[in-house]
Every structure is written in structure tokens, then in C-alpha cells.
TORDO-731541 format. One record per residue (C-alpha): chain; residue number from 1; x, z negated, y negated. Coordinates in Angstrom, 3 decimals, always signed. Each point is the difference from the previous one (the first is absolute). Layout:
# residues N
{ch->A | i->NUM | east->X | up->Z | north->Y}
...
//
This chain:
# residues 312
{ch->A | i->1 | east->+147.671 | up->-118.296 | north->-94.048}
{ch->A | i->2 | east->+1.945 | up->+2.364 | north->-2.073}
{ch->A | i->3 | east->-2.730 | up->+3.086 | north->+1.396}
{ch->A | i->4 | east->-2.706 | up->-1.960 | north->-1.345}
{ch->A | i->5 | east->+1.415 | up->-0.967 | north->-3.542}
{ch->A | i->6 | east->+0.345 | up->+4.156 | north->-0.300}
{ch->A | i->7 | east->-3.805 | up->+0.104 | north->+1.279}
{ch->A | i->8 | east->-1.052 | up->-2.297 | north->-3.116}
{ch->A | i->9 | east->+2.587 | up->+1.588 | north->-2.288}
{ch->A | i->10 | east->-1.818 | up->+3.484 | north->+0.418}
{ch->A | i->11 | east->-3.113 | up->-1.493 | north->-0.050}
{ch->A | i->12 | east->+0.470 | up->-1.625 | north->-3.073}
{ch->A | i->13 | east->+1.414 | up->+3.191 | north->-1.592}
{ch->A | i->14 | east->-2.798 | up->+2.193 | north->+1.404}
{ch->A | i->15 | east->-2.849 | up->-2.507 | north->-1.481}
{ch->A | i->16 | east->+2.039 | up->-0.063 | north->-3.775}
{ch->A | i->17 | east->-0.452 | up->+3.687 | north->-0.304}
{ch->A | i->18 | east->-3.331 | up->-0.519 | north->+0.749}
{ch->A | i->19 | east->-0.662 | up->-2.646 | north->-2.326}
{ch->A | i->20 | east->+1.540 | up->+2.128 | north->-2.497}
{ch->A | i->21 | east->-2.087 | up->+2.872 | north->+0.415}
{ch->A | i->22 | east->-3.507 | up->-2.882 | north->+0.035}
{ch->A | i->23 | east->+1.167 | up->-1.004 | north->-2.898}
{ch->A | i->24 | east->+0.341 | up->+2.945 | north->-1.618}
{ch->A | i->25 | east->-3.461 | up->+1.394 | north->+0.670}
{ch->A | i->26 | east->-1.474 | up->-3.456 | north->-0.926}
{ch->A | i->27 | east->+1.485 | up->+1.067 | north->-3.088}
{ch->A | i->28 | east->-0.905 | up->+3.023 | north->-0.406}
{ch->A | i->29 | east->-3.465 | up->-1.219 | north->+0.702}
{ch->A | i->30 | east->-0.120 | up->-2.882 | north->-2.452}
{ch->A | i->31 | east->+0.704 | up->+2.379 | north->-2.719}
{ch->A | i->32 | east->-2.724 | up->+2.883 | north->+1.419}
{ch->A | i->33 | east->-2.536 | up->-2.532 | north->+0.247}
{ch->A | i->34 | east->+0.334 | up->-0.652 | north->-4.003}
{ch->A | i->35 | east->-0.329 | up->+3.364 | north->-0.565}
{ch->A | i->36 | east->-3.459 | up->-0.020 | north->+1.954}
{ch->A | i->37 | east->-1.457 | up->-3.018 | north->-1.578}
{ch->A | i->38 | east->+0.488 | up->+1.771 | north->-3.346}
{ch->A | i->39 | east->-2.008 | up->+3.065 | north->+0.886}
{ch->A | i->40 | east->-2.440 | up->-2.236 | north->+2.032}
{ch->A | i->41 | east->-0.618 | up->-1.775 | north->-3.180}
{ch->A | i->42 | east->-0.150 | up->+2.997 | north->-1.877}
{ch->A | i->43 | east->-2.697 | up->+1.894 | north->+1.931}
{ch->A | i->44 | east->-2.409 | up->-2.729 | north->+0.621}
{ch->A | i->45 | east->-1.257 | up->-0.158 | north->-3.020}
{ch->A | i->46 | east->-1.000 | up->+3.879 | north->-0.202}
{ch->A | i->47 | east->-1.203 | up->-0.064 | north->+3.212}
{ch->A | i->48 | east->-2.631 | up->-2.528 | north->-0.031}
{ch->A | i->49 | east->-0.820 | up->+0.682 | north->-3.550}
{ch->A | i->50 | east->-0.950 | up->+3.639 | north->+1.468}
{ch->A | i->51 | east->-1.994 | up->-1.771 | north->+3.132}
{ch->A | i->52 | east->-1.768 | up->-1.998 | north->-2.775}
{ch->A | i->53 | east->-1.099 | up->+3.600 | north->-1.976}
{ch->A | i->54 | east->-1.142 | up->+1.572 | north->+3.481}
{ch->A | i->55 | east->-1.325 | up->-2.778 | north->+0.756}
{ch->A | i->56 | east->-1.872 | up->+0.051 | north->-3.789}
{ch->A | i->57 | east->-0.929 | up->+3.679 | north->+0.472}
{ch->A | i->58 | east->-1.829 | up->-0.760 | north->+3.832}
{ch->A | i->59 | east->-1.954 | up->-3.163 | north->-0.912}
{ch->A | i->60 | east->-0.929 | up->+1.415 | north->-3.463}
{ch->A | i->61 | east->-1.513 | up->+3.788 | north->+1.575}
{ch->A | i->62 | east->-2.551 | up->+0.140 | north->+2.485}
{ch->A | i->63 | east->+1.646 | up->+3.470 | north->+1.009}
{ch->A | i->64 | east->+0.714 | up->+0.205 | north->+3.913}
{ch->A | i->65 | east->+3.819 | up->+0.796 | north->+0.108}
{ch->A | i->66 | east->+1.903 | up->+0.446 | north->+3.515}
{ch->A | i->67 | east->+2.211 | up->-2.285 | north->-1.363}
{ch->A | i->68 | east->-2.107 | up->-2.568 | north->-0.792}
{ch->A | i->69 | east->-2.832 | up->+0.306 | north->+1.956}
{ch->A | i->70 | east->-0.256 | up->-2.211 | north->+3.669}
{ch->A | i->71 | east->-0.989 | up->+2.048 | north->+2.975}
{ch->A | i->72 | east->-3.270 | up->-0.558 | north->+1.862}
{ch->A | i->73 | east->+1.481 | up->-0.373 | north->+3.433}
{ch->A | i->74 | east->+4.138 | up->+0.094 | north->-0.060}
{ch->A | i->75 | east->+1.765 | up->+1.209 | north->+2.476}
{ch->A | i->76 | east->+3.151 | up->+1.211 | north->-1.063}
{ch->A | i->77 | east->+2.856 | up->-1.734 | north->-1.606}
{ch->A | i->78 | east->+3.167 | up->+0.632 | north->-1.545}
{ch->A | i->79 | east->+2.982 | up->-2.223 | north->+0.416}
{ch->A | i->80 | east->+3.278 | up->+0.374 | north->-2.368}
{ch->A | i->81 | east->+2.920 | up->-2.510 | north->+1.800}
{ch->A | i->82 | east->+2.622 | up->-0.886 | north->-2.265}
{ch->A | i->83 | east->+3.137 | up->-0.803 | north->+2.216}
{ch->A | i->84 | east->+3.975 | up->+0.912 | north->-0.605}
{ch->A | i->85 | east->+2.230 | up->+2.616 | north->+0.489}
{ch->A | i->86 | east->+2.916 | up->-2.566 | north->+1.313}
{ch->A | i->87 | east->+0.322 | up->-3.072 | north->+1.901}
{ch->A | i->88 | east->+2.051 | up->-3.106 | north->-0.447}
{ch->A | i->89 | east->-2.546 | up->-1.575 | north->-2.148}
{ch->A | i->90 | east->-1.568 | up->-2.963 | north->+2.648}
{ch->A | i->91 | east->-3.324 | up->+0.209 | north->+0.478}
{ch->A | i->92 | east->-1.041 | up->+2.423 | north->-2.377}
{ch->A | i->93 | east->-1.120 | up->+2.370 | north->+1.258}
{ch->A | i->94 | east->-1.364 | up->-1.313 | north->+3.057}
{ch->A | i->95 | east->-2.041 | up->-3.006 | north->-2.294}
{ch->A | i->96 | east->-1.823 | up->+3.595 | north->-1.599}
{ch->A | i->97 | east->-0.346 | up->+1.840 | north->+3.307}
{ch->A | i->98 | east->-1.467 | up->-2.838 | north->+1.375}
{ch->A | i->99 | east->-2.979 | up->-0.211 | north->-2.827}
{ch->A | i->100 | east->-0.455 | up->+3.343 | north->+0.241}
{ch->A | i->101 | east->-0.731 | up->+0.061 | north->+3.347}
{ch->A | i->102 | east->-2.326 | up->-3.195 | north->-0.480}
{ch->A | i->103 | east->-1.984 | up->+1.906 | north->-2.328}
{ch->A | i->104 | east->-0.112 | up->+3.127 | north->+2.087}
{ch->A | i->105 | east->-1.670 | up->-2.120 | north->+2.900}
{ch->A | i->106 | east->-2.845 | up->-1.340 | north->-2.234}
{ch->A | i->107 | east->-0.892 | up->+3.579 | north->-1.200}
{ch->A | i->108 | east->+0.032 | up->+0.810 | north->+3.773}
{ch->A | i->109 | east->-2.106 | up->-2.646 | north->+0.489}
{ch->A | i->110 | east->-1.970 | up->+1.136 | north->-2.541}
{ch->A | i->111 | east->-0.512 | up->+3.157 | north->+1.320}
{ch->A | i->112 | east->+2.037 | up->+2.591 | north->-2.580}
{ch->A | i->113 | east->+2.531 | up->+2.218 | north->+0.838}
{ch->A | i->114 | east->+3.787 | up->-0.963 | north->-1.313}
{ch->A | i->115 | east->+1.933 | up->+2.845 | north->-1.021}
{ch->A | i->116 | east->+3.600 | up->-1.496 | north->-0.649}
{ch->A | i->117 | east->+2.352 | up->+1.169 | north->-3.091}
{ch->A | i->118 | east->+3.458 | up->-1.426 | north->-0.104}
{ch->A | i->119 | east->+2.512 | up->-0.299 | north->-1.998}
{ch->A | i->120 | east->+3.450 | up->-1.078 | north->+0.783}
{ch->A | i->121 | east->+2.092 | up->+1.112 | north->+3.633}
{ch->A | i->122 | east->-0.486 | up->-3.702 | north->+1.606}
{ch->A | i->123 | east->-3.856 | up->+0.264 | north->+0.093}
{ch->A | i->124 | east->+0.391 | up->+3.663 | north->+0.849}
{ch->A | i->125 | east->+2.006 | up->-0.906 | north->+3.031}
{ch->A | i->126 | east->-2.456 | up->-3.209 | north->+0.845}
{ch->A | i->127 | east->-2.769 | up->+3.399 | north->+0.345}
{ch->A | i->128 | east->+2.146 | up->+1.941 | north->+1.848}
{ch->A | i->129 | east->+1.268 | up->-2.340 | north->+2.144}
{ch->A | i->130 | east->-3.774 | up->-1.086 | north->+1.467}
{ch->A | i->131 | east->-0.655 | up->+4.377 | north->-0.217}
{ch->A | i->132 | east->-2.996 | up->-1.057 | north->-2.660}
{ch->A | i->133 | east->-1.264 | up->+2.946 | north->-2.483}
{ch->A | i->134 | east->+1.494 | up->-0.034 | north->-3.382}
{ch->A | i->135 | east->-2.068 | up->+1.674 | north->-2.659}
{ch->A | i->136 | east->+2.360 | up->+0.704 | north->-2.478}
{ch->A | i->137 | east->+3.669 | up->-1.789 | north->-0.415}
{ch->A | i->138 | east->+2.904 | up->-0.289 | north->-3.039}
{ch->A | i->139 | east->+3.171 | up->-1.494 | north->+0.228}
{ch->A | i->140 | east->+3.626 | up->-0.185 | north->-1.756}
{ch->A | i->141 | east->-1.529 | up->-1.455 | north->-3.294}
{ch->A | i->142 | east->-1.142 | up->-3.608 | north->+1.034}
{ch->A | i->143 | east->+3.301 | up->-1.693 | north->-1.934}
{ch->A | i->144 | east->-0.642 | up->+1.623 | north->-2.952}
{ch->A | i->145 | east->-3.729 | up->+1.328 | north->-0.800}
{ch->A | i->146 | east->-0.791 | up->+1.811 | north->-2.895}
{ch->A | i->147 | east->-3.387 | up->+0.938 | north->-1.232}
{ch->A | i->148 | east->+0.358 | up->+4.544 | north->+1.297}
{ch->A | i->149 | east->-0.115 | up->-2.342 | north->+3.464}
{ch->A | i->150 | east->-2.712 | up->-1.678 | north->-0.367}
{ch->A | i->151 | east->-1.840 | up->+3.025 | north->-1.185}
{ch->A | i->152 | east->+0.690 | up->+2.122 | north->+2.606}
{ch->A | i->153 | east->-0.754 | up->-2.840 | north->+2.592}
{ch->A | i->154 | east->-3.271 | up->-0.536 | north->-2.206}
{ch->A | i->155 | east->-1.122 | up->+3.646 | north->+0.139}
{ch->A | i->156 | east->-0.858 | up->+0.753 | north->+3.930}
{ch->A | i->157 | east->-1.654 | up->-3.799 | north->-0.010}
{ch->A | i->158 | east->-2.035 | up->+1.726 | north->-3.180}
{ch->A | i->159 | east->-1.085 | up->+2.879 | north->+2.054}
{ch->A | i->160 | east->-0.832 | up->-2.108 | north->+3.388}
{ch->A | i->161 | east->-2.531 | up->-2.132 | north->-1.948}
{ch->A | i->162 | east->-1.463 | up->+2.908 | north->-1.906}
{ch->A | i->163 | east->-0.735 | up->+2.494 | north->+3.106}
{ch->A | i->164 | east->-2.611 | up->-0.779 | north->+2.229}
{ch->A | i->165 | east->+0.711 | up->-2.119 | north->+3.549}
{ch->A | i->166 | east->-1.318 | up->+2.815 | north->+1.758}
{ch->A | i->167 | east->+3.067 | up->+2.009 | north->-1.143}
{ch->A | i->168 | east->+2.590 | up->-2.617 | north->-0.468}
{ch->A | i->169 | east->-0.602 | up->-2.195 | north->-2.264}
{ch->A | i->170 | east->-0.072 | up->-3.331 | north->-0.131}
{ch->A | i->171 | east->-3.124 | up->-2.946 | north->-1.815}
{ch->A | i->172 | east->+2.880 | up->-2.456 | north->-0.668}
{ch->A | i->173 | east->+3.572 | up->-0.506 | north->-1.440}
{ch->A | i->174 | east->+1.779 | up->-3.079 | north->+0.898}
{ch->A | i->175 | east->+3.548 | up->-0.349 | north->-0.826}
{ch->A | i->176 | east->+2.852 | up->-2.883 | north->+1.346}
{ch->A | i->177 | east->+3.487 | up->-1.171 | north->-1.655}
{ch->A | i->178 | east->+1.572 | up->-2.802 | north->-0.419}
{ch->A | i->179 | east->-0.535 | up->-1.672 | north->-3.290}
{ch->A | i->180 | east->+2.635 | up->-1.739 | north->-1.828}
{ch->A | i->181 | east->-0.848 | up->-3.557 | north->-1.266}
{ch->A | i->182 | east->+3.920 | up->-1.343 | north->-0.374}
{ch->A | i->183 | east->+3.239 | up->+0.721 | north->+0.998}
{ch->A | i->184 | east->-0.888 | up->-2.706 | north->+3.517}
{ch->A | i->185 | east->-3.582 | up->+1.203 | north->+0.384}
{ch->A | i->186 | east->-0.885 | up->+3.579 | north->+1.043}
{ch->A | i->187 | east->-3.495 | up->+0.180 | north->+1.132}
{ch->A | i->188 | east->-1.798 | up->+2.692 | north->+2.174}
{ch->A | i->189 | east->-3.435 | up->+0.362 | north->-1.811}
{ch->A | i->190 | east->-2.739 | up->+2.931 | north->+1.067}
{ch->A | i->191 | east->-2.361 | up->+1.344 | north->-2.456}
{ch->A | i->192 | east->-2.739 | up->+2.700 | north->-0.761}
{ch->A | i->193 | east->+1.053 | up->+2.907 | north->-2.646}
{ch->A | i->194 | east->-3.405 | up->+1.876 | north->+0.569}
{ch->A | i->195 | east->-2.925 | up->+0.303 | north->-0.255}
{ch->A | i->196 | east->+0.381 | up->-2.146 | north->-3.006}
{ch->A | i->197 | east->-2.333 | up->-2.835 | north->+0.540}
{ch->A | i->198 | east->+2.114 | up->-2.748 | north->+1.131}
{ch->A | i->199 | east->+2.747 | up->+0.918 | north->-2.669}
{ch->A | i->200 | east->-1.945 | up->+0.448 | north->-2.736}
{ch->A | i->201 | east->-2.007 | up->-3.762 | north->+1.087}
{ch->A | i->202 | east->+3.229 | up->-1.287 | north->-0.173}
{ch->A | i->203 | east->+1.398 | up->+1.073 | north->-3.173}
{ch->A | i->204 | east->-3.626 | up->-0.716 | north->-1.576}
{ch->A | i->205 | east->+0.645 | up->-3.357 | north->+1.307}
{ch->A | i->206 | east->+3.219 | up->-0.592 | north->-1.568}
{ch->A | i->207 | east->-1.233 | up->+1.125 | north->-3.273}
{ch->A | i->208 | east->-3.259 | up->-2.630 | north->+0.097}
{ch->A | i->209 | east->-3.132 | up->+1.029 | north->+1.198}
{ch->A | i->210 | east->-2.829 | up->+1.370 | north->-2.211}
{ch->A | i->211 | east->-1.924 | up->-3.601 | north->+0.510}
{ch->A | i->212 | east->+2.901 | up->-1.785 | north->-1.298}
{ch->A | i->213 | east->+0.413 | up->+2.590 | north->-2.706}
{ch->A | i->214 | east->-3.526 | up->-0.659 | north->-1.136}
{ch->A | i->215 | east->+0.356 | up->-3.612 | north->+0.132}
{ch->A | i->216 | east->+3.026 | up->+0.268 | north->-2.153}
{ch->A | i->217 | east->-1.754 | up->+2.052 | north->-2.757}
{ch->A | i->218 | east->+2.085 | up->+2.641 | north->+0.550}
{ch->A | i->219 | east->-1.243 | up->+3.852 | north->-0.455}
{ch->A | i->220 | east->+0.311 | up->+2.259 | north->+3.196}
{ch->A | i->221 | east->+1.281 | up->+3.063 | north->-0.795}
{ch->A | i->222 | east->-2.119 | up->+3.265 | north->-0.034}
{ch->A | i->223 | east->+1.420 | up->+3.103 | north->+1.520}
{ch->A | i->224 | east->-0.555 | up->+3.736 | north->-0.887}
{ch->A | i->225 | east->+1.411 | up->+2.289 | north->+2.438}
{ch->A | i->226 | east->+1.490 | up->+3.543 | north->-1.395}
{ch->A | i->227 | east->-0.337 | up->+2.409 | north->+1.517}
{ch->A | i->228 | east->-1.825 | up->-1.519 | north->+2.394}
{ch->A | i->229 | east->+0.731 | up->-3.574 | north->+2.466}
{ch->A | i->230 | east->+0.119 | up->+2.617 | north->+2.733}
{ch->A | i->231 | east->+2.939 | up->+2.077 | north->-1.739}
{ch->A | i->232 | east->+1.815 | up->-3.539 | north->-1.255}
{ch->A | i->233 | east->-0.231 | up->-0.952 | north->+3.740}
{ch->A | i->234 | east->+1.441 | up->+2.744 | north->+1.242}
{ch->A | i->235 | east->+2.981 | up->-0.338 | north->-2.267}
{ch->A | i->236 | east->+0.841 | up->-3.649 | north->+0.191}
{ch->A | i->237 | east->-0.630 | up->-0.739 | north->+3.804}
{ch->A | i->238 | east->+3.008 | up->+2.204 | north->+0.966}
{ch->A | i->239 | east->+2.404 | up->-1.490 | north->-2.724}
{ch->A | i->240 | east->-1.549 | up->-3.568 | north->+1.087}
{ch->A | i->241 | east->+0.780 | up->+0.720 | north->+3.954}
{ch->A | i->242 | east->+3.529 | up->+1.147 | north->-1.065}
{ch->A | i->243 | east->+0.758 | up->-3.255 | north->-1.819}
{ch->A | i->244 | east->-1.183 | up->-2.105 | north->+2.188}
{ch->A | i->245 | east->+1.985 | up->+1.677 | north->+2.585}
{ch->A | i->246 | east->+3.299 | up->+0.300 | north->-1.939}
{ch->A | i->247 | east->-0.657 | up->-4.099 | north->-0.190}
{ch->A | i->248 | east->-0.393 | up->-0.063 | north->+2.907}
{ch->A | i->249 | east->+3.444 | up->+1.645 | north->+0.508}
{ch->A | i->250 | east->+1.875 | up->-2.029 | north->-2.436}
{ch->A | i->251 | east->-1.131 | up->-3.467 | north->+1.228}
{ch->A | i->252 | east->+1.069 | up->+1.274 | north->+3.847}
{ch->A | i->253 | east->+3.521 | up->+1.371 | north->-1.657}
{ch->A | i->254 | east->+0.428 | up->-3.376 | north->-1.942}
{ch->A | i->255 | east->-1.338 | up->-2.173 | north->+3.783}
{ch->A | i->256 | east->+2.208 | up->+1.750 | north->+1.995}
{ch->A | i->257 | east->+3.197 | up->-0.509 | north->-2.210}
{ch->A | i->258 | east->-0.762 | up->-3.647 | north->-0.422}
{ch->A | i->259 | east->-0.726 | up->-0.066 | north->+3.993}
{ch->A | i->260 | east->+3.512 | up->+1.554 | north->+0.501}
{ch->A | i->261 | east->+2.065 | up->-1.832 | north->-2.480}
{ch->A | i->262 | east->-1.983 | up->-3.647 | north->+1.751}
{ch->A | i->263 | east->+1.486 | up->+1.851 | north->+3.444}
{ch->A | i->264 | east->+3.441 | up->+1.214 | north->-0.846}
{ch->A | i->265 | east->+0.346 | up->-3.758 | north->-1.658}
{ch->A | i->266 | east->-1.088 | up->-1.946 | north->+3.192}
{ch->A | i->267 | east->+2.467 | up->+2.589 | north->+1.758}
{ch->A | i->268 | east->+2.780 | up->-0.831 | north->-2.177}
{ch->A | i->269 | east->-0.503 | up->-3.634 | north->+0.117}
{ch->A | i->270 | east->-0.319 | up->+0.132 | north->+4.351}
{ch->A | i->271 | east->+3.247 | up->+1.851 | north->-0.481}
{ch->A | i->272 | east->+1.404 | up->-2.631 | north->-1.732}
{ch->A | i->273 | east->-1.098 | up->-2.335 | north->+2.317}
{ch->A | i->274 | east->+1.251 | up->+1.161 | north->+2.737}
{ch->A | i->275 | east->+3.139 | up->+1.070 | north->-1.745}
{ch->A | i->276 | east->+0.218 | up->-3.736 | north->-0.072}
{ch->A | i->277 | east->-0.499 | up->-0.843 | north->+3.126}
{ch->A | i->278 | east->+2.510 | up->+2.603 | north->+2.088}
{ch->A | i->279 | east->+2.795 | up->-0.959 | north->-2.487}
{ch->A | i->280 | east->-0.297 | up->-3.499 | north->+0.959}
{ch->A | i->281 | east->+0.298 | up->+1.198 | north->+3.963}
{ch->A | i->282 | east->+2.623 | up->+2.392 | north->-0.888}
{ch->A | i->283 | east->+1.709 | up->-3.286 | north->-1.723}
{ch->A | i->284 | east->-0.654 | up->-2.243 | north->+3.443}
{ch->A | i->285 | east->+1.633 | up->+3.015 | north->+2.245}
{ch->A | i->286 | east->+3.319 | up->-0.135 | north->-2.254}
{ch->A | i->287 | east->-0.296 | up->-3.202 | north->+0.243}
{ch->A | i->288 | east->-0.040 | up->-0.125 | north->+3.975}
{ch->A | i->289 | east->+2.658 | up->+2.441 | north->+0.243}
{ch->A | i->290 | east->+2.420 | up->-1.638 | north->-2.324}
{ch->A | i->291 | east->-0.949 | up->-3.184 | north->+1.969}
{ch->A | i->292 | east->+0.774 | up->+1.686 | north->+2.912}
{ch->A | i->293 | east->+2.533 | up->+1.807 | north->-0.695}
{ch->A | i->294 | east->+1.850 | up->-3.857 | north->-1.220}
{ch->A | i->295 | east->-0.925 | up->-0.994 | north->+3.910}
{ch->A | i->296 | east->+1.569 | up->+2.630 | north->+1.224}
{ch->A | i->297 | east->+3.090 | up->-0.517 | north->-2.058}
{ch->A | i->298 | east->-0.022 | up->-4.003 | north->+0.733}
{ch->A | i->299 | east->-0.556 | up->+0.667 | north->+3.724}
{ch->A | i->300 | east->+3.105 | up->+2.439 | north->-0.219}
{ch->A | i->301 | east->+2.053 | up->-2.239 | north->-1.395}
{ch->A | i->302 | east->-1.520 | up->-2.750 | north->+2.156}
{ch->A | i->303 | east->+1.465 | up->+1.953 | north->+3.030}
{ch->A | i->304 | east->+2.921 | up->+0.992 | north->-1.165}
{ch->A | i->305 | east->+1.218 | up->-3.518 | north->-1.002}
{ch->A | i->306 | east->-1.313 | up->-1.446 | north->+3.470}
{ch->A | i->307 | east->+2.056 | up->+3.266 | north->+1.560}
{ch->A | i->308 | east->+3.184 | up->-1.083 | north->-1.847}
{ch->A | i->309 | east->-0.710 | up->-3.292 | north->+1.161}
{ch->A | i->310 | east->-0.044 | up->+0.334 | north->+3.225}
{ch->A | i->311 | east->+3.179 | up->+2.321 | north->+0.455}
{ch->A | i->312 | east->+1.584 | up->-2.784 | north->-1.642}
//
């Protein structure tokens, strides 16, 4: 019994330091995860003000932008993947992977094209690992975006939708992350940056639509284009795909610290647990060997009185 009580002793010991180091990182996390929300909070409000302008400038031009404009007959499509550069955060990056790949399967079924971007090593390697084309990848920022990032993922997805299919290019932009909605919920949502359409529907219908304007008495705003809707497009679509992406970015960063910090906690506590649970078998072997160690003694003394007796 006395090999065994060393067996839980080093156990125990080994599965401290390892709670320490859970523990630490769930700290660490907890306090990275503020830092996110902040400039989550921060950036939302710029970026969908700027998706309500485009969106202003397509529906208030007839002019026939790239951008903007739906193809006749897609078949090409552009998909930007939003995983992490590091693990130990549950089912992070697996949850977004998994979308991703549910929305490649419907534009297969579709009939377009999928040309993947990625960002972050883990959906890199989930490419790599099934030997599937990657377009165009970026990694060792996914903890801590900032906006030159998000530009320079922004400006090959720019080119891809502006050259033609027959060299390249692409007739859609979809992008995937995880968004964050509280420090218990991350969500895995897919959406459309371009062409514009579904965006721009969207943030018209979060303002109130024209009908509902009308019926309110209020005026709809007039819009005069300098130089031209053309030239305004061409300025604020690239600034508008950037922001949206560096959301993007931010609400992944701020998922995937909240994702880690929920995982290093349920480590720490399992740790605890079982902690728990090998000191109170380490505490039943001492306990057998001191018991047997008093038989032995008893026994001992047992014999040597009945030994005594007996040359008596």
C-alpha cells in the first residue's frame, strides 16, 4: 500500500501544477476578453454607420457598380473564415469551421465556385490537413486584430470581386466569425459583405423602411453625389469592406478569449475535482497501512507473548 499512496501523492502534485497554470490562463483570459469587448463596442458603431452610407449611396444611384451590382449568373464565390491562431479554447474553433463548411456546401449546391481565405493557423491546418486549395491565408494576429489587418486581408478580397471570373475573380464575398453576444454565448454567424444587396436591405431595415417613413411624416432624404455616385462608390466600398472585416476580427478575438477563459475555468474546476477525489484515496491507503501496520504489530506481540508462554 505504501507504492500506491506515492502513485496518488505524484498524481496529486502533477495535477496542482496544472491547475495552476489553468488558472492562470483563465486569468489571463478574463482580463483579454475585457479588453475585446471595449474595442468590439467601439467599432460597431462606425462600422454599420458606414454600411448604412454605402448602403445610402447604392439604393440612392442607379449607377451599376461591381460592388453593388448582382451578377446575372454567379458562379464564383469568395469565402473569408475567421478561425484562431491557438487552441485551448473548446469548441471554438471547430463551432466556426463547422458553419463554414455548411455554407460552402450550399454554394456547391448552388453551383459557384468557393475560393477559401483564412485567417488564423487552426483553420489553416483544418485545409491542409484534407490537402484542400487555400486562396490566400494570414495568421499570428487573430488575439489581437488591429484595423492595417483587416485592410490588408480586405484588399486581395477587393481585387477578386472586381476582376472578371474568367481571370480570377470571384461574383460573391461571404465572410464567417464568431460573433460575440456575452461572455457565455459565442455564436458562429455567416453573412454576405458583397455585392451589397443583402447588407444594404438589412441596414435599410434597421433604419425603417421608406413605407414606414412615409407613414410617419417623415422626409426621406435627397442625395447629390460629388463627384459623381460612381467616384463616392469607389471610395467608400473599400473602407466599408475593411470595417466590416476588422469587426469581424474583433468579435472572433473577443469569442475566442471568452471561449478560452469558459475552458481553462471548467479545467480548473475538473482539477479541483479530482484533486478531491485522489486525496481522499491517498487518505484511505494511509489509512490501510497504518491499520496494517497496527496488525502487524498486535500479531507480533500476539506471538511473542504466546512464545513466552509456552517456554514457560
Amino acid at each position: 500500500m505504501g507504492a500506491q499512496l506515492r502513485v496518488y501523492k505524484r498524481r496529486i502534485k502533477s495535477i496542482s501544477a496544472t491547475k495552476k497554470i489553468t488558472k492562470a490562463m483563465e486569468m489571463i483570459a478574463a482580463s483579454r476578453v475585457v479588453k475585446a469587448q471595449r474595442r468590439v463596442a467601439a467599432s460597431s458603431p462606425y462600422a454599420s454607420e458606414l454600411t448604412r452610407a454605402v448602403g445610402a449611396v447604392a439604393t440612392g444611384s442607379t449607377t451599376q457598380h461591381p460592388l453593388t451590382t448582382e451578377a446575372t449568373n454567379p458562379t464564383r464565390a469568395a469565402l473569408l473564415l475567421i478561425t484562431s491562431d491557438r487552441g485551448l479554447a473548446g469548441g471554438y474553433s471547430s463551432n466556426v469551421i463547422k458553419a463554414a463548411e455548411q455554407l460552402t456546401e450550399r454554394l456547391t449546391g448552388e453551383g459557384k465556385e468557393v475560393d477559401a481565405y483564412i485567417v488564423g493557423r487552426k483553420g489553416v491546418a483544418y485545409y491542409g490537413f484534407r490537402e484542400r486549395k487555400v486562396t490566400e491565408s494570414w495568421t499570428g494576429f487573430t488575439d489581437n486584430p488591429t484595423y492595417a489587418d483587416a485592410k490588408k486581408i480586405a484588399g486581395p478580397l477587393i481585387d477578386a470581386v472586381l476582376k472578371d471570373t474568367a481571370d480570377g475573380g470571384v461574383d460573391e464575398l461571404h465572410i464567417v466569425f464568431t460573433e460575440f453576444v456575452s461572455m457565455l454565448t459565442q455564436t458562429p454567424v455567416t453573412d454576405r459583405l458583397l455585392p451589397l444587396s443583402l447588407t444594404a436591405t438589412s441596414a435599410a431595415d434597421a433604419a425603417g423602411s421608406a413605407d414606414e417613413q412615409k407613414a410617419k411624416g417623415e422626409i426621406l432624404p435627397l442625395f447629390d453625389f460629388e463627384p459623381s455616385a460612381e467616384d463616392v462608390l469607389d471610395a467608400l466600398l473599400p473602407r466599408y469592406v475593411e470595417s466590416r472585416i476588422y469587426n469581424a476580427l474583433l468579435q472572433a478575438a473577443a469569442s475566442k478569449h471568452a471561449a478560452t477563459r469558459r475552458a481553462m475555468k471548467s479545467a480548473t474546476d475538473n482539477a479541483e475535482e479530482l484533486i478531491k477525489t485522489l486525496t481522499r484515496l491517498a487518505n484511505a491507503a494511509r489509512q490501510a497501512d497504518i491499520t496494517q501496520e497496527i496488525s502487524e504489530i498486535v500479531g507480533g506481540a500476539s506471538a511473542l507473548a504466546d512464545a513466552s508462554a509456552g517456554s514457560d
